[in-house]
C-alpha positions in Angstrom: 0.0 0.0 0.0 1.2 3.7 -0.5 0.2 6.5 1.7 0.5 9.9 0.9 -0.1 12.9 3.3 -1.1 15.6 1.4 -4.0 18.7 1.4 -6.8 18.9 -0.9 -5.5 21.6 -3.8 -3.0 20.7 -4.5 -2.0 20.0 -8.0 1.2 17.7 -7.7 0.1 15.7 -5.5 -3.1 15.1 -8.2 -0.6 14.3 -10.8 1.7 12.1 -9.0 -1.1 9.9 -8.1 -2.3 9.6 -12.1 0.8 8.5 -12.6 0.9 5.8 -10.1 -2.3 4.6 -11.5 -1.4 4.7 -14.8 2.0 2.2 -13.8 0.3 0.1 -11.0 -2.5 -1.3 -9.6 -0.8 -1.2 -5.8 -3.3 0.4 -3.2 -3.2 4.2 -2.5 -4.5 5.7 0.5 -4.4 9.6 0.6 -5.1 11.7 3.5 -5.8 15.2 3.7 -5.9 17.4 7.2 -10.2 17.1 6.3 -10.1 13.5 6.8 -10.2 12.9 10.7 -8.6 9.7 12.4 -11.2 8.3 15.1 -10.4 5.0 16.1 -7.0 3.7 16.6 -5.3 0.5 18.4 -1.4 -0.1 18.3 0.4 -2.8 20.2 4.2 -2.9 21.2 4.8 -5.9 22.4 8.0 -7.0 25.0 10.1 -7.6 22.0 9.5 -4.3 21.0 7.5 -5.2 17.8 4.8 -3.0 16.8 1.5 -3.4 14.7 -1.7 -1.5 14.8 -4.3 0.3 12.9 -5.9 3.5 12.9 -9.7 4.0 11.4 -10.3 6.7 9.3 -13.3 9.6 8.4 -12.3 9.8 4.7 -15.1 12.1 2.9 -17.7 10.6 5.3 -16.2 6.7 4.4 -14.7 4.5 7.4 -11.3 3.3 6.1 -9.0 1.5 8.0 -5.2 1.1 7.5 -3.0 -1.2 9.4 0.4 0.1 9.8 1.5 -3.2 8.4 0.1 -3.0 5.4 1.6 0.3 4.3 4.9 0.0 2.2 5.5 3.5 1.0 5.0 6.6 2.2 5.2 9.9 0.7 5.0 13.4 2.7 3.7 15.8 0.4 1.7 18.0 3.1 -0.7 18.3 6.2 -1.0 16.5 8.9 -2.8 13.4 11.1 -5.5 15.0 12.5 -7.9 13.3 15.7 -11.2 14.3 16.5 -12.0 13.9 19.7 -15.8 12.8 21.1 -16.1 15.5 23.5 -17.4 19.1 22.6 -15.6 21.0 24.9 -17.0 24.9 25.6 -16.2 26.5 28.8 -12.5 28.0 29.6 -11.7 25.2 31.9 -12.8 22.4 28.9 -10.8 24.1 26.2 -7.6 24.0 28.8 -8.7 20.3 28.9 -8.8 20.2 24.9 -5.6 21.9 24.5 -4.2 19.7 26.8 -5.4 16.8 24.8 -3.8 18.1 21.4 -0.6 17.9 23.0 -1.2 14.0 24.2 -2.2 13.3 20.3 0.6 15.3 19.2 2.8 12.9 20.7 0.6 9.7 19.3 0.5 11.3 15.8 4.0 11.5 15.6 4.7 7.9 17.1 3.1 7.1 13.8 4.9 9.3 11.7 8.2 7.8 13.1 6.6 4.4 11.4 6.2 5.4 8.5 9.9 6.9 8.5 11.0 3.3 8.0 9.0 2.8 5.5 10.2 3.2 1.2 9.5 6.8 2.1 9.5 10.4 0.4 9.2 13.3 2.9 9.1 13.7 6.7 6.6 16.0 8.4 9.8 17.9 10.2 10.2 19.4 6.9 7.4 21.6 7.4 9.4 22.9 11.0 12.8 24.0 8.7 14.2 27.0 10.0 15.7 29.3 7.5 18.5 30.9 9.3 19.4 27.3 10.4 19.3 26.6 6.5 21.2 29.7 5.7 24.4 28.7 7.7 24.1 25.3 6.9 24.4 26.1 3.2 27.4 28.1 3.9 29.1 25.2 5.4 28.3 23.1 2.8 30.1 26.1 0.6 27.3 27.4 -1.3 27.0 31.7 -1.3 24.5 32.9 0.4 23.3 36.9 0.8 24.7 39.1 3.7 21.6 38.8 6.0 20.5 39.8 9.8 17.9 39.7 12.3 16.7 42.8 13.9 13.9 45.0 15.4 15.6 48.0 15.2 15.7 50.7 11.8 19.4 51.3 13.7 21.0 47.8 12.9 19.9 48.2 9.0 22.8 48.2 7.0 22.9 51.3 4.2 23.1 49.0 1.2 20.0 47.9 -0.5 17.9 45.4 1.6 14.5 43.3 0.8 13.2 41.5 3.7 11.1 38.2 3.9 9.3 36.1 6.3 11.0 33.3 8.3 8.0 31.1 8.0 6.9 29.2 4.8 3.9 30.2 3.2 1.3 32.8 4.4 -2.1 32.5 6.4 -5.6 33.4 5.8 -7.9 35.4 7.7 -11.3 34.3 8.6 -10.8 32.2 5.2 -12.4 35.4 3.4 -8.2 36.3 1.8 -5.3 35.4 2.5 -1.9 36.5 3.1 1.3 35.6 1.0 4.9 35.8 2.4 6.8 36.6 -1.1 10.1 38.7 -1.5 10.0 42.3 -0.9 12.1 45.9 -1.7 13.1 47.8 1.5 12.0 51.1 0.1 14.3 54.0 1.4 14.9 55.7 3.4 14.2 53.6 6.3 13.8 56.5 8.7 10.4 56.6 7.5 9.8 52.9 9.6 8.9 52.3 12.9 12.1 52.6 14.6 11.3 49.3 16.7 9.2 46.3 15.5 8.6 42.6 15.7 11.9 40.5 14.8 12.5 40.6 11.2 14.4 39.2 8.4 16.9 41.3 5.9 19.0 40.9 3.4 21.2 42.5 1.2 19.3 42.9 -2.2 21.4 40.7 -5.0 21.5 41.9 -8.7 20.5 38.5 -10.7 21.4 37.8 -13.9 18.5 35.4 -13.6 17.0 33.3 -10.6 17.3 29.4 -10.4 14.5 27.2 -9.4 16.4 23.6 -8.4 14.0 20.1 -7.5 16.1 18.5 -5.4 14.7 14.5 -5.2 17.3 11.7 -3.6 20.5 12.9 -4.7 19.0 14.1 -8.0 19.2 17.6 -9.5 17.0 19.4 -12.2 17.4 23.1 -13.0 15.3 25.5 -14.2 16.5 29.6 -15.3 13.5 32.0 -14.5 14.0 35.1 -16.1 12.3 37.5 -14.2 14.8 40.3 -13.6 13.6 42.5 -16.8 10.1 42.5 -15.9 9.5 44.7 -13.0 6.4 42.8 -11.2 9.0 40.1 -10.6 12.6 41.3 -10.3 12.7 40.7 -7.0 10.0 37.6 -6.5 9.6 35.6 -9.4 6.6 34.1 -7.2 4.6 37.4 -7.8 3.8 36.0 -11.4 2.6 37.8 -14.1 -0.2 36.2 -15.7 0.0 37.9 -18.6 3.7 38.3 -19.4 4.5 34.8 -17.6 8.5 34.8 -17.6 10.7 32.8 -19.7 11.5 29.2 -18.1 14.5 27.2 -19.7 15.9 24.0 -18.6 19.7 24.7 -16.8 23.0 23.1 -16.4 24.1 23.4 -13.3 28.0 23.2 -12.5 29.0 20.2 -11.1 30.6 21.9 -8.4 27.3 23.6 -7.4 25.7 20.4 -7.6 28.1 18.9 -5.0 27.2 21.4 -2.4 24.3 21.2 -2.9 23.9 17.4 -2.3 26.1 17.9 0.7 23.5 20.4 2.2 20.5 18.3 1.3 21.8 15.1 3.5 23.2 17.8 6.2 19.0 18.5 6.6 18.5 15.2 6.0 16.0 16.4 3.2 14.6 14.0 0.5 13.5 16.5 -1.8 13.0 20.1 -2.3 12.9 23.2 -3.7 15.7 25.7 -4.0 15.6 29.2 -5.0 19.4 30.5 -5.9 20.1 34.0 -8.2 23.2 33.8 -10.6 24.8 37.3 -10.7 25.7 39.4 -13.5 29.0 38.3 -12.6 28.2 34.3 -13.1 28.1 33.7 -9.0 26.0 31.3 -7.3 23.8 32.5 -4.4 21.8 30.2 -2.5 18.3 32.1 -1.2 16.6 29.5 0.6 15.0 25.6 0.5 11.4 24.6 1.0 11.2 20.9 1.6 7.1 21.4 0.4 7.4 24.1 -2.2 5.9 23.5 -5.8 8.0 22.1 -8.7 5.5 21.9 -12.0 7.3 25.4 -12.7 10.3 23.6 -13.1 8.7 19.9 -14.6 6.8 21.6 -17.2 8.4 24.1 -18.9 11.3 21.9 -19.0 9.9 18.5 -19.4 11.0 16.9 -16.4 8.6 14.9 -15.9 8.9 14.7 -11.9 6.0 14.0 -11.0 6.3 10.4 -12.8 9.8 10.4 -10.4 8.4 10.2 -7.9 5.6 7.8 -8.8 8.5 5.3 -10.0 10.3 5.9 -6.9 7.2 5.3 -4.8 6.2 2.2 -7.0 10.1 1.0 -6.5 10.5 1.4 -10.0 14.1 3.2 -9.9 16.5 2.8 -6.7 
């Protein structure tokens, strides 16, 4: 059986599973944060062996899935979620309930750790990567990375140009009427006109690009895409603030071998099965490593330059390639 986590829109996750379909008749399992766990019974016994099975609310369906039974395991996204019988109302119940989250936090993990040992893609740590960790990890792996630094105070801002960026992946939503995204932006100048003291926040020194890198990093594996957004000037600095009607140019890109390296050594130093990189090569030909996201998007990079990863990773889930 495969089991992919995963959330409800999203594309690759779609794709990847035609593609398994198309090759194999193997059971698939997906689970979204919608679909609630509600029954679950796992044994350890004084060997230390473990089986068990959890019961699933799939889109109002029961399904159960033994622990044994799963062979692959792909983390694309989301989470194990429990619903609990109880409605709980009053402060002293939602202390209760809170309480409770943290006891299933520690069951929903046990499980995780399973599937770790299974043929596996993905790990839900990935989704707890911290960027400045990232930032001097890539530096000790010997990749470039921009001059950055942490502050709350206009006084500690360098006078070269800056953009700043969240340290979280991904934005939020409010009231799920709109949401908010977390892309790239400009520190416009001068920064007297800020608050002189706010919440801790992210800077860096603003790199000239020659053109930005998208890189799918999947077990040891590279593929390259050149993005050139710097000409068009709704995406010079974020490529991710598309323009839907002047999309920018996506080519497929050979990487040096020497970048390559580094950049394997930095994906085993996080212990990362896949990802997505984001470097900018400089008008002088440097390489400058932005940032990973262990769940980011790569059809911008499959597509346009025929890739094909989503059928990777089936075959790799399907045990089609090592």
């Amino acid at each position: 059986m495969i089991f992919i986590n995963s959330i409800i829109n999203d594309p690759s996750t779609n794709e990847v599973i035609d593609w398994i379909k198309s090759y194999s008749d193997m059971n698939l399992i997906r689970l979204n944060p919608e679909d609630i766990a509600i029954e679950l019974s796992i044994y350890i016994d004084d060997c230390g062996r473990i089986t068990g099975q959890v019961t699933f609310l799939v889109r109002g369906q029961r399904i159960i899935i033994s622990l044994e039974q799963i062979t692959r395991y792909w983390y694309r996204r989301g989470s194990i979620n429990f619903k609990s019988p109880e409605q709980f109302n009053n402060a002293m119940e939602l202390e209760l309930q809170d309480y409770l989250d943290k006891e299933w936090k520690v069951v929903s993990h046990f499980v995780f750790n399973r599937l770790q040992e299974k043929r596996k893609l993905g790990n839900i740590k990935d989704n707890q990567i911290n960027k400045l960790e990232v930032l001097v990890k890539a530096s000790a792996a010997g990749l470039a990375v921009p001059e950055t630094i942490l502050t709350t105070s206009t006084e500690s801002l360098p006078d070269f140009p800056l953009i700043t960026k969240c340290f979280y992946h991904g934005g939020f939503s409010i009231k799920k009427q709109f949401s908010v995204g977390s892309l790239t932006q400009a520190v416009s100048r001068p920064v007297s006109s800020m608050h002189s003291t706010f919440f801790p926040s992210l800077f860096q020194s603003h790199v000239k690009k020659k053109y930005e890198l998208r890189i799918f990093y999947l077990k040891g594996d590279v593929y390259s895409a050149a993005i050139f957004s710097q000409r068009n000037g709704k995406t010079s600095v974020d490529f991710r603030n598309y323009d839907r009607e002047k999309p920018n140019r996506v080519v497929p890109y050979k990487l040096p071998l020497s970048v390559i390296d580094k950049i394997r050594i930095l994906m085993e130093n996080l212990q990362l099965d896949s990802g997505s990189i984001d470097m900018i090569v400089t008008p002088h030909n440097e390489y400058i490593f932005l940032e990973v996201n262990p769940v980011g998007q790569f059809k911008q990079v499959s597509v346009p330059c025929n890739y094909y990863l989503e059928e990777k990773i089936a075959n790799y889930l399907l045990g089609n390639v090592a």
